[in-house]
N, C-alpha and C positions, 0 to 999 in steps of 0.2 A: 741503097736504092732510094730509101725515103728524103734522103738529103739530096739528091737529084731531083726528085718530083719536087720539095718544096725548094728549089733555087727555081726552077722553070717555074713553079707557080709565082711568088714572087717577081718575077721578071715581069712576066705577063698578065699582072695586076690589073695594071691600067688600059689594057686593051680590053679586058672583059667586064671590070668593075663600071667603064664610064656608058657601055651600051646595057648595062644591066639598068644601072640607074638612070640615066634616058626613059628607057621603057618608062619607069615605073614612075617617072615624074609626070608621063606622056598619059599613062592611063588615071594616076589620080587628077590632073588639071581636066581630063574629058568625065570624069565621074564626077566631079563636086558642082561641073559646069550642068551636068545633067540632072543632079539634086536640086539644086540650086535655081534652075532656070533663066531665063530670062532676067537680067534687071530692068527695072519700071522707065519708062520713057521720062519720067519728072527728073529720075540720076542726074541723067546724060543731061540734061539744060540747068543744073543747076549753077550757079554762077559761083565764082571764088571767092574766097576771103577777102583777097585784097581789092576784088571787085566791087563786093557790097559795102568796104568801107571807101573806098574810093567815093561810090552812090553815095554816103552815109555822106560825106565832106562836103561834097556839093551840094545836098541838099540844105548844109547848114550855113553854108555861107553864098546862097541864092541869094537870102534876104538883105543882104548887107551890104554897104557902100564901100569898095573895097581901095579909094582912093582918099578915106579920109583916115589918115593914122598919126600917133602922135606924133609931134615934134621931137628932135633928138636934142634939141635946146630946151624943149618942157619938161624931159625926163630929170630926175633930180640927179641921182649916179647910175653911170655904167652900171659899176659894182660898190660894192660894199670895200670904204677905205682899209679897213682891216686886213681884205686882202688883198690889196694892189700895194700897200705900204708895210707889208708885213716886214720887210726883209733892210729897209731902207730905215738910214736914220734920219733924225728929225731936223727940217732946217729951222734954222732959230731966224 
C-alpha cells in the first residue's frame, strides 16, 4: 500500500509543489515590501552608470577643439618595427 501512496505522490509532485511555493514566494515578496516600505523618491531618478560617464566625457572634451588632431604624416610609427617585422626577413 505504501508503495502505491508514494508513486501517486511522486506523480503528483509537481502539481502541488509549484502552488505551494508560489504561495510562499507571494507572501514573502508582500512582507519584505511591507518591512521595508517605500523606496526614497531620489532611487528612482537616479541616473546610470553609463549615463554619468557618458556626462563625465562630455564634459571633458567641451573645452577642446575637436578639429585639430595630429597628422598621420607627423606621427612617427604606426607601431613598433619589432612588431610588424617580427616574422619577415631582412632586405638587404
Amino acid at each position: 500500500m505504501w508503495s502505491v501512496l508514494w508513486a501517486a505522490v511522486r506523480s503528483k509532485a509537481p502539481y502541488v509543489t509549484f502552488p505551494v511555493a508560489f504561495v510562499v514566494g507571494l507572501v514573502g515578496y508582500h512582507l519584505e515590501r511591507v518591512l521595508r516600505g517605500d523606496p526614497p523618491a531620489a532611487a528612482e531618478e537616479e541616473r546610470s552608470i553609463a549615463e554619468q560617464r557618458e556626462e563625465r566625457k562630455l564634459q571633458e572634451i567641451a573645452g577642446e577643439d575637436l578639429t585639430k588632431v595630429v597628422s598621420l604624416k607627423d606621427k612617427l610609427e604606426f607601431a613598433p618595427r619589432a612588431v610588424l617585422n617580427r616574422n619577415r626577413p631582412e632586405k638587404s
